[in-house]
N, C-alpha and C positions, 0 to 999 in steps of 0.2 A: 504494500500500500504506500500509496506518495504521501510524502508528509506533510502538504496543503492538501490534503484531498478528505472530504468529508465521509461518512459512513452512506449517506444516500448517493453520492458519486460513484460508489463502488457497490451497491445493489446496484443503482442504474447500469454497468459496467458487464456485472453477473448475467443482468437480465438481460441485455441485448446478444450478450454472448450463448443463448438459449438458443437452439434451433427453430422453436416451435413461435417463441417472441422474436427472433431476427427476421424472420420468415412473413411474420406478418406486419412488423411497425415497415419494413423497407417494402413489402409490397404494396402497402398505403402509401408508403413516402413518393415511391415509383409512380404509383394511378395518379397521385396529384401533380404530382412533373408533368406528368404527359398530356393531362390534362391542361395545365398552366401553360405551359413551352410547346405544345399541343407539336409532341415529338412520340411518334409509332413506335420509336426503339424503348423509351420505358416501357409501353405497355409487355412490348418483346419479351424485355428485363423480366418482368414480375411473372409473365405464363412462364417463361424457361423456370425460373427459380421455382415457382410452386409446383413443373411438371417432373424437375430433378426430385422433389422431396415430396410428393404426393403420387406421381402418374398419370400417366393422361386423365382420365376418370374424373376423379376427384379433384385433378386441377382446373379441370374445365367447368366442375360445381362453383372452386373457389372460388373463380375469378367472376361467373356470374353474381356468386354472394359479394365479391368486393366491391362489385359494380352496381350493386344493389345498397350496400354500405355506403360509399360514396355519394350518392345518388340523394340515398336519404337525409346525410348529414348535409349537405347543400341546401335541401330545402327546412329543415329545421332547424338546424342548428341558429345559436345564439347570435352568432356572432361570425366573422369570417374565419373559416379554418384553415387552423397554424399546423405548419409542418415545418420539419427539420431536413436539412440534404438527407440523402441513403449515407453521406460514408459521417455522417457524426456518431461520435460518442455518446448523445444525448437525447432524455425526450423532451420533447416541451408537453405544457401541460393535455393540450389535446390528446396528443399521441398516447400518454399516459391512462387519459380518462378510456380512449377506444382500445387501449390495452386490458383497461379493469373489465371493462362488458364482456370482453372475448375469454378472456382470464376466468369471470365469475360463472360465463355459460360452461366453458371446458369441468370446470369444477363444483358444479352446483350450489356456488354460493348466491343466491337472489337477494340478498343485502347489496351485494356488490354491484351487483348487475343494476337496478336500478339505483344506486346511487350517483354511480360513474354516469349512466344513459342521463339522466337528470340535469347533471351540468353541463351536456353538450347539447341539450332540446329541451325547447319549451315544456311545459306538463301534457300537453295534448297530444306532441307528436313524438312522447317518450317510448312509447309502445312498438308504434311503427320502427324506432331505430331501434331498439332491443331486437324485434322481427329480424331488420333486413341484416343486423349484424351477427345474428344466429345464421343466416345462409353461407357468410362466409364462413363461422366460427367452426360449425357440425363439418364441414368437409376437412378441416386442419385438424379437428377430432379423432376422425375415421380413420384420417392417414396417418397418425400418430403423434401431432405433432401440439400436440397439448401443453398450453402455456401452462407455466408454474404460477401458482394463486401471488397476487402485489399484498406487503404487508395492509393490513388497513388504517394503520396510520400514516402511511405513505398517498393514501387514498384521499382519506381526511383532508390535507394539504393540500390536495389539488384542486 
């Protein structure tokens, strides 16, 4: 550990270094590049990655659930969604929050799951992004690629 470096710098550190969380916060990170910079080769980026670590199969559910994620946090969400490059070390708060939804569905924690979904959509359209971010979540599931639970005072914070 660096000796400027905080104890939540190094879970954050742990976590990204997770297949099941690298897998998904840079396939987000990627859909919104391509999106933004409206560049084919990330979408590229993100089917190759989820079709190395899922299959065809199940990658091609994912990326409809990503698409479906995406899609929904645009139209609900708060405020304009923040992302971070693919090759950072960090999450910012979003990334964190649509970490805990995928996180809390992989592991059946429903505190989780609607709290994170909560600060990223209104009360009305909470539901619906719970929905479309279980479309991604269940195929990263199947494939094994099961995010590790975020502390929930890590959570709290955000």
């Amino acid at each position: 550990m660096r000796a400027n470096s905080s104890p939540d710098e190094c879970l954050t550190a742990r976590y990204l270094e997770h297949e099941g969380s690298a897998l998904a916060v840079n396939g987000y990170r990627n859909w919104l590049l391509g999106l933004v910079e409206r560049d084919e080769a990330r979408f590229r980026d993100v089917w190759q990655s989820h079709n190395r670590a899922l299959g065809a199969g199940l990658s091609r559910l994912a990326m409809d659930g990503l698409n479906a994620l995406v899609s929904e946090l645009e139209i609900c969400s708060r405020c304009p969604l923040r992302f971070l490059k693919p090759t950072s070390g960090n999450l910012c708060r979003d990334e964190g929050l649509i970490l805990g939804v995928i996180a809390g569905i992989h592991n059946g924690d429903e505190e989780t799951v609607w709290r994170c979904a909560s600060k990223l959509a209104s009360p009305k359209m909470t539901g619906l992004l719970i929905g479309a971010t279980g479309q991604y979540a269940l195929p990263l599931k199947a494939g094994g690629k099961t995010l590790m639970p975020i502390p929930k005072d890590i959570l709290v914070a955000l």
